[in-house]
VEXTOR-850810 format. One line per field, with one value per residue (C-alpha): residue number from 1; x, z, y; residue in three letters. Coordinates in steps of 0.02 Angstrom, whole numbers, plus 50000, padded with zeros to 5 digits. Example, Ala and Ser with C-alpha at 12.3 -4.5 7.8 and 13.67 -1.06 7.14 Angstrom:
BEGIN
nr <- c(1, 2)
xx <- c(50615, 50684)
zz <- c(50390, 50357)
yy <- c(49775, 49947)
rest <- c(ALA, SER)
//
This chain:
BEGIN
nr <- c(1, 2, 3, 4, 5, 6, 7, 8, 9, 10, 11, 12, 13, 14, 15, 16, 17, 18, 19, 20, 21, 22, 23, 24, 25, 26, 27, 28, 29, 30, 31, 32, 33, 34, 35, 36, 37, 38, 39, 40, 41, 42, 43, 44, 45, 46, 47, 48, 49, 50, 51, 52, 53, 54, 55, 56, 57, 58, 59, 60, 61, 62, 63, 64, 65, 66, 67, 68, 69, 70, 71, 72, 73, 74, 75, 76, 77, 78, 79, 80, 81, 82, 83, 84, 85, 86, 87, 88, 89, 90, 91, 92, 93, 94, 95, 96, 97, 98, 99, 100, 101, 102, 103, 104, 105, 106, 107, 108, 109, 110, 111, 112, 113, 114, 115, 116, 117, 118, 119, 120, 121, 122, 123, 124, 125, 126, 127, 128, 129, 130, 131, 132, 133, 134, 135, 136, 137, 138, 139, 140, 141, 142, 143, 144, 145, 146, 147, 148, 149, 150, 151, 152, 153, 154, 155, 156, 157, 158, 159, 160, 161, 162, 163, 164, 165, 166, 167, 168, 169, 170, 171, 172, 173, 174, 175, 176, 177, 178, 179, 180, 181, 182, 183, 184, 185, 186, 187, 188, 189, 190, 191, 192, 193, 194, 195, 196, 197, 198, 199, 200, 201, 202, 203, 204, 205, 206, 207, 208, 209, 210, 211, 212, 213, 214, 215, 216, 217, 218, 219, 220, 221, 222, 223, 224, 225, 226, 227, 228, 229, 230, 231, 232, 233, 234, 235, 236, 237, 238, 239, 240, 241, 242, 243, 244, 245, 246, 247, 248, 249, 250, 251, 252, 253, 254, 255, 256, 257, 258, 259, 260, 261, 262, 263, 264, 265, 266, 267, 268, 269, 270, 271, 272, 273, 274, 275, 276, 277, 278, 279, 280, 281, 282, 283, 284, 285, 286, 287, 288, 289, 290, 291, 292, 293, 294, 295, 296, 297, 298, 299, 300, 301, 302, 303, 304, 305, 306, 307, 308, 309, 310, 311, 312, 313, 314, 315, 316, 317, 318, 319, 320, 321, 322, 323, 324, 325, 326, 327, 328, 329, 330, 331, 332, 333, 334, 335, 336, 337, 338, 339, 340, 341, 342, 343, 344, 345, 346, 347, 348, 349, 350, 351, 352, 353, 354, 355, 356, 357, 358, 359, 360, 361, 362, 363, 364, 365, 366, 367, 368, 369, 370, 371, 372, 373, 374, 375, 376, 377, 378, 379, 380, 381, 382, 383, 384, 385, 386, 387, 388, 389, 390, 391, 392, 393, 394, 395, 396, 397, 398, 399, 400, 401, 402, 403, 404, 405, 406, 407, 408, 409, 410, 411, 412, 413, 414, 415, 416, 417, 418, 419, 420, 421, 422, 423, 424, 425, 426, 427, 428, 429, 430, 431, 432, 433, 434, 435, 436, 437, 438, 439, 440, 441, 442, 443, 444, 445, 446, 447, 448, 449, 450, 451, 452, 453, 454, 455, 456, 457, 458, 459, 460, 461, 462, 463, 464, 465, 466, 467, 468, 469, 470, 471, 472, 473, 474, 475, 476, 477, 478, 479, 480, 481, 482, 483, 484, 485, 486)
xx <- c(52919, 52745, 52673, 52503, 52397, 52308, 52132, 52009, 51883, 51697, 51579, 51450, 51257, 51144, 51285, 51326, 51460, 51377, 51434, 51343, 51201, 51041, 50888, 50710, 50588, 50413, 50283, 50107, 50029, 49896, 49838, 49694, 49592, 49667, 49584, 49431, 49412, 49448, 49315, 49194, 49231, 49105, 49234, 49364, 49444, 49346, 49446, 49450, 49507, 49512, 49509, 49401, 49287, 49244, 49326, 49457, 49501, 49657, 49681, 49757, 49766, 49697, 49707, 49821, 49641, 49633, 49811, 49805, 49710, 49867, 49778, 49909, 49915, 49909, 49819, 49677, 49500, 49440, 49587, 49588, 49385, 49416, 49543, 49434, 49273, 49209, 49302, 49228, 49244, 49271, 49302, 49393, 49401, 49550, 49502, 49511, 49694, 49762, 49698, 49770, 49939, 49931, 49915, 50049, 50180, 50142, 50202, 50366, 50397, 50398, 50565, 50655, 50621, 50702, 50555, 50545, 50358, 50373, 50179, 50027, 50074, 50274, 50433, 50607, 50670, 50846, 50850, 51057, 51045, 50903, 50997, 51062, 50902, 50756, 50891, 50950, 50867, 50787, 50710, 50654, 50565, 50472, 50416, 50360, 50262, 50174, 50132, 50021, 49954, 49892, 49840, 49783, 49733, 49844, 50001, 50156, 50316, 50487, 50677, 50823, 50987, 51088, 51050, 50876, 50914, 50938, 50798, 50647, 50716, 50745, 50541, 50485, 50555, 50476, 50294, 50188, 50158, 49999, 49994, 49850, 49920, 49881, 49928, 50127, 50146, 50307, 50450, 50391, 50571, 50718, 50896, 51004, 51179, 51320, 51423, 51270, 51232, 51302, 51239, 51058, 51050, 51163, 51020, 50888, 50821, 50884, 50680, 50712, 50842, 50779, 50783, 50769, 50604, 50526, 50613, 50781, 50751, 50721, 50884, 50987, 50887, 50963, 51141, 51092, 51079, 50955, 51024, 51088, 51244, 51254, 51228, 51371, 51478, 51472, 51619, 51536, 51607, 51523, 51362, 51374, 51422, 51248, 51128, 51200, 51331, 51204, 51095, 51231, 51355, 51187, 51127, 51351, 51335, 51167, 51210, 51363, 51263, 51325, 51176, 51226, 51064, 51007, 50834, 50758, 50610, 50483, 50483, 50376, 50254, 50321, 50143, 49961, 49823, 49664, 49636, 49507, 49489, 49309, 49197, 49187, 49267, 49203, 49182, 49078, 49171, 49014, 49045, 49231, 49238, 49134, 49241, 49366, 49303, 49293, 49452, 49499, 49401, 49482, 49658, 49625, 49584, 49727, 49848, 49770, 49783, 49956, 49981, 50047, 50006, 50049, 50145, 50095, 49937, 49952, 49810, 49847, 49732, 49723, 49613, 49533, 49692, 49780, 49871, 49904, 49955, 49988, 49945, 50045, 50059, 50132, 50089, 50172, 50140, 50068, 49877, 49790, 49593, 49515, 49413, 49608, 49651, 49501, 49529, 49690, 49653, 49487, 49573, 49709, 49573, 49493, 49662, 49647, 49561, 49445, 49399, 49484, 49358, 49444, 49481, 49581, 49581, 49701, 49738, 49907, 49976, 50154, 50288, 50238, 50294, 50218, 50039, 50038, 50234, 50327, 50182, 50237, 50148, 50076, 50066, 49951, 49954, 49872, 49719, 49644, 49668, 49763, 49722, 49619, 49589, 49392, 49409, 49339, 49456, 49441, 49599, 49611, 49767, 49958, 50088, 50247, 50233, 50340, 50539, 50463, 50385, 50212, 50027, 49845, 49802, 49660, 49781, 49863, 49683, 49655, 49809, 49764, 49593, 49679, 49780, 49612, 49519, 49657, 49673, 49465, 49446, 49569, 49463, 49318, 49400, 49473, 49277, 49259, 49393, 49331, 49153, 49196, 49320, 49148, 49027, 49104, 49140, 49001, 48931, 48976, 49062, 49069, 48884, 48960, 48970, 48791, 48681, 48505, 48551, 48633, 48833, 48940, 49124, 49265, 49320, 49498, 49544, 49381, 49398, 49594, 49590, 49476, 49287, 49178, 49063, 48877, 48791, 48984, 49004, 49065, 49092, 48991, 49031, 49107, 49272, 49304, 49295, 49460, 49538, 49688, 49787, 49976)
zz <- c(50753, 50648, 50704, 50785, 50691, 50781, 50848, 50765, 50894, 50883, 50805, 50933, 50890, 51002, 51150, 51133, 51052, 50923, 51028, 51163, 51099, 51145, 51037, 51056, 50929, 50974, 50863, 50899, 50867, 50747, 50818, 50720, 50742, 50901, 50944, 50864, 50950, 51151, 51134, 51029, 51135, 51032, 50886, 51012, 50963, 50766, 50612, 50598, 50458, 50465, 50270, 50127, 50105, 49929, 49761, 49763, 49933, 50030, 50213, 50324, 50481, 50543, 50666, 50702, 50679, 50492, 50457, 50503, 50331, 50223, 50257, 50274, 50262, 50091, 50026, 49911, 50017, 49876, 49895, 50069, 50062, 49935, 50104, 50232, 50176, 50372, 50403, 50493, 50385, 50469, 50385, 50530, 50640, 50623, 50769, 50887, 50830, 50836, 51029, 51076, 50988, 51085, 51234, 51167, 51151, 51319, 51399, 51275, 51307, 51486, 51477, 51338, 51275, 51101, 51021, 50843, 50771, 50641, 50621, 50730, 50796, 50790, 50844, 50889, 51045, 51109, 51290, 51291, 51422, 51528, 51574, 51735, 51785, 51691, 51687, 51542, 51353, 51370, 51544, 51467, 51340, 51457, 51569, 51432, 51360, 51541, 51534, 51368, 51431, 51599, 51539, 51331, 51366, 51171, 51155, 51050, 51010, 51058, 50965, 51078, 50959, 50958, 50774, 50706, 50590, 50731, 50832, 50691, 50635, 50815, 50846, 50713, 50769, 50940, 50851, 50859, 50719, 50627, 50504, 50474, 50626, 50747, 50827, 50907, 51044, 51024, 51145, 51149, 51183, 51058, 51109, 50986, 51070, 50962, 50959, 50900, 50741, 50598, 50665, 50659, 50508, 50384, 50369, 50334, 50158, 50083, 50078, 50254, 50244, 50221, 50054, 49956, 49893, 49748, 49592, 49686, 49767, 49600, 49518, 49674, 49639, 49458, 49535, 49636, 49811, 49901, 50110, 50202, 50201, 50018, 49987, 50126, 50054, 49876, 49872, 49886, 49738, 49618, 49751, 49686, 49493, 49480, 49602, 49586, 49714, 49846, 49851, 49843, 49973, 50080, 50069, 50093, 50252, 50313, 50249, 50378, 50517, 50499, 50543, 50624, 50599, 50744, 50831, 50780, 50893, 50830, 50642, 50566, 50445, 50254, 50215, 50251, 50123, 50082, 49956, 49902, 49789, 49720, 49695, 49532, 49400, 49399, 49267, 49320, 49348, 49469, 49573, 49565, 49638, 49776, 49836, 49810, 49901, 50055, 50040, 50040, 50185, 50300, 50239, 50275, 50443, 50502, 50429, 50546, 50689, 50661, 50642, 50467, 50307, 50143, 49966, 49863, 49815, 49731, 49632, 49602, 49491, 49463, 49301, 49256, 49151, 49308, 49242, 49365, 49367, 49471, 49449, 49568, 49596, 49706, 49781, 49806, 49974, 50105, 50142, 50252, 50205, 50174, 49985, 49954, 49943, 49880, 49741, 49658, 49690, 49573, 49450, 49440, 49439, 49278, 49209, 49190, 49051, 49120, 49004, 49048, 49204, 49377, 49499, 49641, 49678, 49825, 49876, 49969, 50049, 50059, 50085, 50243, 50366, 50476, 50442, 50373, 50338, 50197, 50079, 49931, 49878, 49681, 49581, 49431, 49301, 49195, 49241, 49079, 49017, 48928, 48746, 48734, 48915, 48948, 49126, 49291, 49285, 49105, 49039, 48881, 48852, 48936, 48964, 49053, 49215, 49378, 49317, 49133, 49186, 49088, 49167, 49123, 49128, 49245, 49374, 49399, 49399, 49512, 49621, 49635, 49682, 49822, 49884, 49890, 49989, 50106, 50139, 50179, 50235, 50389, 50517, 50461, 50464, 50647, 50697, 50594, 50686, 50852, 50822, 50771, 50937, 51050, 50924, 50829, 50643, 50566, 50665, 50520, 50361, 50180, 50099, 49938, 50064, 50076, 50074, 50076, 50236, 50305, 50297, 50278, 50308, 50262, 50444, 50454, 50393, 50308, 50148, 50180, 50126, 49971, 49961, 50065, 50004, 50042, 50215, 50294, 50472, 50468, 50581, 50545, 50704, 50701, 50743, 50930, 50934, 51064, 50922, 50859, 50761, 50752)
yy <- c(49824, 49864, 50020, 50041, 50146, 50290, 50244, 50317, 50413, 50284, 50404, 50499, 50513, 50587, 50618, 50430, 50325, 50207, 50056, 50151, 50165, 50055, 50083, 50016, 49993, 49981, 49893, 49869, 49726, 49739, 49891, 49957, 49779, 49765, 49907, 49863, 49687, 49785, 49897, 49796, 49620, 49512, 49505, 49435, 49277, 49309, 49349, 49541, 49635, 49849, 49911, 49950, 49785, 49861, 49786, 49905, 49913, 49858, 49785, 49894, 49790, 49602, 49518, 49352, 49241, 49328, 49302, 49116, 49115, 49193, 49395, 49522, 49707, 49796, 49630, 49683, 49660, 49570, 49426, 49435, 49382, 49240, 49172, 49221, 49215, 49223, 49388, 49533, 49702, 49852, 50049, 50088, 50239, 50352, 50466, 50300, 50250, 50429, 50439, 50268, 50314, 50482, 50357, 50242, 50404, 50447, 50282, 50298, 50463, 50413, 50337, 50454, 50616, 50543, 50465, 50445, 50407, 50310, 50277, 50301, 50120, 50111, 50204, 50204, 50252, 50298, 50259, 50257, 50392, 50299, 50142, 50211, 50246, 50125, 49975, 49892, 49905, 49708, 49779, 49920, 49832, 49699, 49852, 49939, 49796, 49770, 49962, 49942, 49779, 49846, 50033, 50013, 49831, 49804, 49717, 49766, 49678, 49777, 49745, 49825, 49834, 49973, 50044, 50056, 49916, 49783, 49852, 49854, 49675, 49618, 49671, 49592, 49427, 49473, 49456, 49330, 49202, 49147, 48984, 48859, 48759, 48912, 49055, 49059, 49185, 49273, 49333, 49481, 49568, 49524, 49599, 49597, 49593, 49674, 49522, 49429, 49557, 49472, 49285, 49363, 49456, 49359, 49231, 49345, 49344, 49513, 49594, 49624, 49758, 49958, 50011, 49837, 49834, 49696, 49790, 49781, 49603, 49550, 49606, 49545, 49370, 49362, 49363, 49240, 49350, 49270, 49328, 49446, 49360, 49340, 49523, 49568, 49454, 49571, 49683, 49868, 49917, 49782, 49818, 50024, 49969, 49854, 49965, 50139, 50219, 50277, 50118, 50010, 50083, 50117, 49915, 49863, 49934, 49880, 49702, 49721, 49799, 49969, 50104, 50267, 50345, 50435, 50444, 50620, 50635, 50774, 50767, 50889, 50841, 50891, 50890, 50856, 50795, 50679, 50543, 50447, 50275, 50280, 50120, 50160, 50293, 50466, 50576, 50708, 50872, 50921, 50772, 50759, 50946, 50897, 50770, 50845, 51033, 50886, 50842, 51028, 51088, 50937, 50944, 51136, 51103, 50995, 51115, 51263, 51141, 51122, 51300, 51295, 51340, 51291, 51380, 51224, 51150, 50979, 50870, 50679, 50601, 50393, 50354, 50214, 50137, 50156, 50285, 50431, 50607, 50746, 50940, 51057, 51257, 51358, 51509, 51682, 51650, 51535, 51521, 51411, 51486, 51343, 51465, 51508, 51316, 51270, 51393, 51311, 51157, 51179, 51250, 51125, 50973, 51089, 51069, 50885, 50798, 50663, 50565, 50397, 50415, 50464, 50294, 50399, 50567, 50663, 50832, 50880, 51032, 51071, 51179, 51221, 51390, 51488, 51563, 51716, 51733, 51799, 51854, 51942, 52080, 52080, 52232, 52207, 52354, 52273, 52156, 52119, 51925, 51845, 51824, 51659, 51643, 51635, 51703, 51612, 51462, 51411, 51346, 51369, 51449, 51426, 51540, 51538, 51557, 51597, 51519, 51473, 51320, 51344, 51335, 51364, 51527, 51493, 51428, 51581, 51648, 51562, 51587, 51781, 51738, 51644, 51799, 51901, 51746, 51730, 51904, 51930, 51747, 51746, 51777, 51670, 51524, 51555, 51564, 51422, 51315, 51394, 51343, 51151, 51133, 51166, 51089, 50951, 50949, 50942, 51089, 51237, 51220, 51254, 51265, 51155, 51003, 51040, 50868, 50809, 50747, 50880, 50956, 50806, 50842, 50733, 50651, 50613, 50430, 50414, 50297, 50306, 50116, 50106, 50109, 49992, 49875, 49891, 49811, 49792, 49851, 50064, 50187, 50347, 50433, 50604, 50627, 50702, 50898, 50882, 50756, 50859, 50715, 50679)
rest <- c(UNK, UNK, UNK, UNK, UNK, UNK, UNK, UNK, UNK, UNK, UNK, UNK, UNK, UNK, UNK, UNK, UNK, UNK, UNK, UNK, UNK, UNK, UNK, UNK, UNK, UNK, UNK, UNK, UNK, UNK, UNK, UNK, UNK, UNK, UNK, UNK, UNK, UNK, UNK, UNK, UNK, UNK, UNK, UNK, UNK, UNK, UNK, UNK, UNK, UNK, UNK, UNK, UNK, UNK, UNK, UNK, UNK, UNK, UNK, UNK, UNK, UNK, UNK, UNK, UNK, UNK, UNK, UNK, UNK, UNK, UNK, UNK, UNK, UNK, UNK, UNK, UNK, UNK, UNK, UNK, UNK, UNK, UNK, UNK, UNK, UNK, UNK, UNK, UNK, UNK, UNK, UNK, UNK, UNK, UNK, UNK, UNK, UNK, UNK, UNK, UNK, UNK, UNK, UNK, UNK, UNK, UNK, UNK, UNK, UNK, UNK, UNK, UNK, UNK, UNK, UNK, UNK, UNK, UNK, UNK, UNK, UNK, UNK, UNK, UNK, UNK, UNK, UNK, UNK, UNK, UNK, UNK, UNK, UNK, UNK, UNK, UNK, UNK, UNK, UNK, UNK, UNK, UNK, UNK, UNK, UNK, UNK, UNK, UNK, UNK, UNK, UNK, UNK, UNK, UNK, UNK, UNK, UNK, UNK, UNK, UNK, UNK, UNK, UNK, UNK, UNK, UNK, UNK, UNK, UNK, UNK, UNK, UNK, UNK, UNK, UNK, UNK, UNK, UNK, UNK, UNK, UNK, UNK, UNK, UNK, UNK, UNK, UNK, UNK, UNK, UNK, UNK, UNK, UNK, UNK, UNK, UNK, UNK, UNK, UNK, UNK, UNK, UNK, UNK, UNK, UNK, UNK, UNK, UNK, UNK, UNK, UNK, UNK, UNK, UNK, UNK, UNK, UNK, UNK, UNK, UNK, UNK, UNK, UNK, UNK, UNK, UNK, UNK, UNK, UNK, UNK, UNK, UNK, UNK, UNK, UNK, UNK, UNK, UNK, UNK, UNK, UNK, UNK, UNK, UNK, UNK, UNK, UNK, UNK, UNK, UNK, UNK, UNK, UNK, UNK, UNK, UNK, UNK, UNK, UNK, UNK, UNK, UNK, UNK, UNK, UNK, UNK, UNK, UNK, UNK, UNK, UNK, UNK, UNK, UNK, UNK, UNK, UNK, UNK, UNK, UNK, UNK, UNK, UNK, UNK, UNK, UNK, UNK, UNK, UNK, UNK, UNK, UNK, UNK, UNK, UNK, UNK, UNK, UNK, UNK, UNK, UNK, UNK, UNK, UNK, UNK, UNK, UNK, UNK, UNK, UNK, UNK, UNK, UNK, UNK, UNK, UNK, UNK, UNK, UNK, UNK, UNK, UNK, UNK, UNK, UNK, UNK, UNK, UNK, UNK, UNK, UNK, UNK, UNK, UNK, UNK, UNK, UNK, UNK, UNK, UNK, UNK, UNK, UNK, UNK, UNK, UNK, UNK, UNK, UNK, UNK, UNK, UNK, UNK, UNK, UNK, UNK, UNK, UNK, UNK, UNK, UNK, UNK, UNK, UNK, UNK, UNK, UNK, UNK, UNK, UNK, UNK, UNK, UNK, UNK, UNK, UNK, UNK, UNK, UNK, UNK, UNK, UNK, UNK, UNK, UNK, UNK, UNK, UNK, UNK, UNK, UNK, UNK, UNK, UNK, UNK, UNK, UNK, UNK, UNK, UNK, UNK, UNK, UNK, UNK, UNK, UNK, UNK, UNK, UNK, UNK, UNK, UNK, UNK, UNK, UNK, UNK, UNK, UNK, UNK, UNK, UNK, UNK, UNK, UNK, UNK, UNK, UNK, UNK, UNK, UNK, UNK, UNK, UNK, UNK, UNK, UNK, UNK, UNK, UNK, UNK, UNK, UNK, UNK, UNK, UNK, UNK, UNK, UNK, UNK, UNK, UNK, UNK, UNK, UNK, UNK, UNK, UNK, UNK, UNK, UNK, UNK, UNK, UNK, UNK, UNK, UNK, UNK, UNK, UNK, UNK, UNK, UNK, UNK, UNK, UNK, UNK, UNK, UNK, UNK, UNK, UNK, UNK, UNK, UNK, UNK)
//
């Protein structure tokens, strides 16, 4: 008689057994000119594209009328005009997506307290523990579509599977479908059953799993992996020889369904920044601190709003040859002033040579803690400058600087100037915030964002998808005093 091997216990995420489990994904459809078209009801039924209409902008969202033309998301503005020559161009406005997503989360959240944002206009749920009460994950899914019918007046797509993998594939096949023939309402609910796994994704072209993006695709192609099913078929070993161990034991067990990642509602941002794509290079140093003192004073802002502040300061620079860069330092301590930020990051863009002319330029904030935590205290004997250092941010000489790496000179400068600001800045800028909850934005704020036509702060989204092109439709309304962002 063979003996039985002990059962091994089925692994438990989030209090249930992975069999257990029942996981929705939620996916709006084409929310940002969905949006647009419900409260502006003249574009309904017209091809609607949300983006920068400018040469070097992208598309972030269209509608199903624009895609029937071959438009798609991340498709350059400039291509997505040649197909659509009849499209309506619209900037966009952040503020409005962020309060319909807030409105979105609170119908999810409804159901399970285990909602994972994946995007102002996506997430994963884990209603496991809400069957009992809500009814089964397909029910789930058809109420919750209702719910965003009847109160956003939107739609959305929803995949039930019970991993993340089935349930983002299984929404995506609940989506409708655009081709020159017309528009093809979908489902709207796909459930994924677990016998039915394999039979669904095994004839999926291998793009569609996580982690396989067009450098990978392309080396699967040369072995002639063209499915799901091909790729699963691999032994995992030859899979971790060609791709390297993690990415090839990670795509074996997608290929085969396997996906015990949990739902982790309540992920904490790792950072918070700005970036812009200009119209055309920059070289000016005057101009490029401007924009980039903007970017500062609103990346600033959401980081006090999330009660946070930042240790590192990072630059990222996109020139003209499309070349790009990054300049980072980090603090002795966290600041969240918006002079103390605005410090470093000037310093680090004096770091850069610019003569290649500046295409993109970003600021970012990270390594984030509590405000006003774990400062460490400098003691300067001596505070004369280094030899060859000019003084006031000139960056002329490097030395090594905190664990050897090596900086400019005027960055550390800089970084002590940053202590001082944040130190005699603190209160300011909580009068500062105060005053722009009552007043709006644009009510107080730094006199370098100073215009002929008054203070112009950077509003939150603003030229997040390239620059626009001249006489298109824009929104130059200022973003809601109450609008706090996700």
């Amino acid at each position: 008689m063979t003996p039985v091997p002990p059962q091994q216990p089925e692994p438990v995420v989030g209090g249930s057994t992975l069999t257990d489990r029942v996981i929705l994904h939620v996916d709006m459809d084409s929310f940002f000119a969905s949006v647009e078209v419900r409260d502006d009801p003249s574009l309904a039924g017209r091809p609607v594209i949300v983006g920068g209409s400018g040469r070097r902008g992208v598309v972030a969202a269209c509608t199903y009328e624009a895609r029937m033309f071959g438009v798609h998301s991340a498709m350059p503005s400039s291509v997505a005009r040649r197909l659509c020559p009849d499209a309506v161009f619209l900037d966009g406005r952040f503020h409005r997506y962020v309060e319909e997503s807030r409105r979105l989360h609170a119908i999810l959240g409804s159901y399970t307290p285990l909602v994972e944002g994946i995007s102002l206009d996506e997430a994963f749920l884990d209603v496991s523990g809400a069957v009992q009460l809500f009814g089964s994950g397909t029910v789930m899914g058809h109420e919750i579509r209702a719910r965003v019918r009847e109160e956003m007046q939107l739609g959305c797509s929803v995949g039930v599977g019970r991993s993340k993998l089935m349930a983002k594939l299984a929404s995506k096949a609940a989506k409708p479908r655009a081709s020159r023939s017309g528009i093809e309402p979908g489902p709207g609910v796909v459930d994924v059953l677990p016998e039915d796994e394999l039979d669904f994704l095994h004839p999926l072209p291998v793009r569609a799993l996580w982690g396989i993006g067009p450098v990978t695709e392309r080396r699967l192609l040369a072995l002639g992996v063209t499915t799901v099913g091909e790729l699963a078929a691999m032994s995992p070993e030859s899979l971790e020889r060609y791709l390297g161990v993690a990415s090839g034991r990670h795509l074996s067990e997608l290929s085969r369904a396997v996906d015990d990642r949990p739902v982790v509602p309540d992920q904490e941002a790792k950072s918070i920044g700005h970036e812009e794509t200009f119209a055309s290079d920059l070289w000016d140093l005057g101009d490029l601190h401007h924009r980039l003192q903007r970017m500062v004073d609103a990346s600033a802002t959401a980081l006090r709003r999330a009660d946070r502040a930042a240790r590192t300061v990072t630059v990222k620079l996109r020139f003209g040859d499309f070349t790009q860069i990054t300049r980072s330092h980090t603090l002795d301590g966290p600041v969240d002033a918006t002079p103390a930020i605005g410090a470093v990051a000037a310093a680090l863009l004096e770091s850069v040579d610019l003569s290649k002319g500046v295409r993109l330029l970003g600021v970012s904030l990270s390594g984030l803690a509590e405000p006003g935590g774990g400062t460490q205290l400098r003691l300067d004997l001596d505070d004369s400058s280094p030899e060859g250092a000019t003084g006031g941010g000139a960056m002329d000489a490097v030395e090594p600087g905190p664990g050897g790496r090596r900086e400019p000179v005027g960055v550390r400068d800089a970084s002590r100037e940053a202590e001082r600001l944040q130190q005699s800045w603190g209160s300011v800028t909580g009068a500062v915030d105060a005053i722009r909850a009552r007043y709006g934005g644009s009510a107080v704020g730094p006199a370098s964002l100073v215009t002929p036509e008054g203070l112009r702060v950077r509003q939150r989204g603003e030229a997040q998808w390239g620059p626009s092109r001249p006489g298109d439709r824009s929104d130059g309304g200022e973003e809601p005093a109450d609008d706090r962002g996700r």
